[in-house]
C-alpha positions in Angstrom: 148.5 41.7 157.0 147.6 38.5 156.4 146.6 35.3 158.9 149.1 33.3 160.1 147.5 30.2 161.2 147.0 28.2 158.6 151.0 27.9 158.1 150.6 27.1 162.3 147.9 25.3 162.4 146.1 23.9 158.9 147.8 20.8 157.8 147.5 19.6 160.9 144.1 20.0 161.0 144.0 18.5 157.9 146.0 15.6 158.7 144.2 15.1 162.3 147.4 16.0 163.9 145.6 18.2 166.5 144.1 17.7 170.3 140.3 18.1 170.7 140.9 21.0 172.1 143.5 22.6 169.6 141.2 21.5 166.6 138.1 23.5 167.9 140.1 26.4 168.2 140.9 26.2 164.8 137.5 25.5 163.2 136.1 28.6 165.3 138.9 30.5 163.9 137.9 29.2 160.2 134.5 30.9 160.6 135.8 34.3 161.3 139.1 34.2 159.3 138.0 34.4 155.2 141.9 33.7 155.2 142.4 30.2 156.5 138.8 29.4 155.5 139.4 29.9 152.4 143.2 27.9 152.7 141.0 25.3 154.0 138.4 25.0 151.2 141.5 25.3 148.8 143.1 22.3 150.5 140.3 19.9 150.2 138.9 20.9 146.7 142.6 19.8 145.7 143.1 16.8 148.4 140.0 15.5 146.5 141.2 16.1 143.0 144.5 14.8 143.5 144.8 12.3 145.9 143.2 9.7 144.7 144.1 6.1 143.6 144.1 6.7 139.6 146.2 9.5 139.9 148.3 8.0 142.9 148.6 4.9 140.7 150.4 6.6 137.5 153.6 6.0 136.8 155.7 8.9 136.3 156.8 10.0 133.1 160.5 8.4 132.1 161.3 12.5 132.0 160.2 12.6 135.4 162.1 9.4 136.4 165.0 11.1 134.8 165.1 14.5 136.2 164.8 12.8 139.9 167.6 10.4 139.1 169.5 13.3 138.0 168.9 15.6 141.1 169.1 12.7 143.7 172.8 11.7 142.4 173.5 15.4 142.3 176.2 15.6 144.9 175.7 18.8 147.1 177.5 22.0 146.8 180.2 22.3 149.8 180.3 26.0 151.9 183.7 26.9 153.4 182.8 27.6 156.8 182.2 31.6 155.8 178.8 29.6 154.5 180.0 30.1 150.6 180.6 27.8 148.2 184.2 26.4 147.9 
């Protein structure tokens, strides 16, 4: 079975969400879980890719623009209250 913490714990870590406290129990868990290590390292090798200002700067595509429009105005489905779909 596989660790569970970084779904509990690692974005918040990342995004200094945690106490003092809470954080430290996380890094010590990082050095004996190859799991959340690993979810970690993932994180930031991508965090440092991806979020920077070039790429943050781009305009979407007008195909991007598009499919959001279209989704966005996309009025959601209505359930009966049996949960299905009327």
């Amino acid at each position: 079975m596989e660790c569970n913490k970084w779904e509990e714990s690692g974005l918040l870590y990342t995004s200094n969400e945690l106490d003092d406290e809470q954080r430290e129990q996380f890094e010590n868990h990082c050095r004996e879980c190859s799991t959340c290590a690993g979810e970690l390292k993932t994180y930031q090798q991508e965090k440092a890719e991806f979020f920077t200002l070039p790429v943050l700067s781009e305009s979407p595509s007008q195909k991007t623009d598009q499919e959001i429009l279209r989704v966005c105005s996309t009025p959601p489905q209505t359930k009966t209250s049996l949960n299905i779909f009327a």
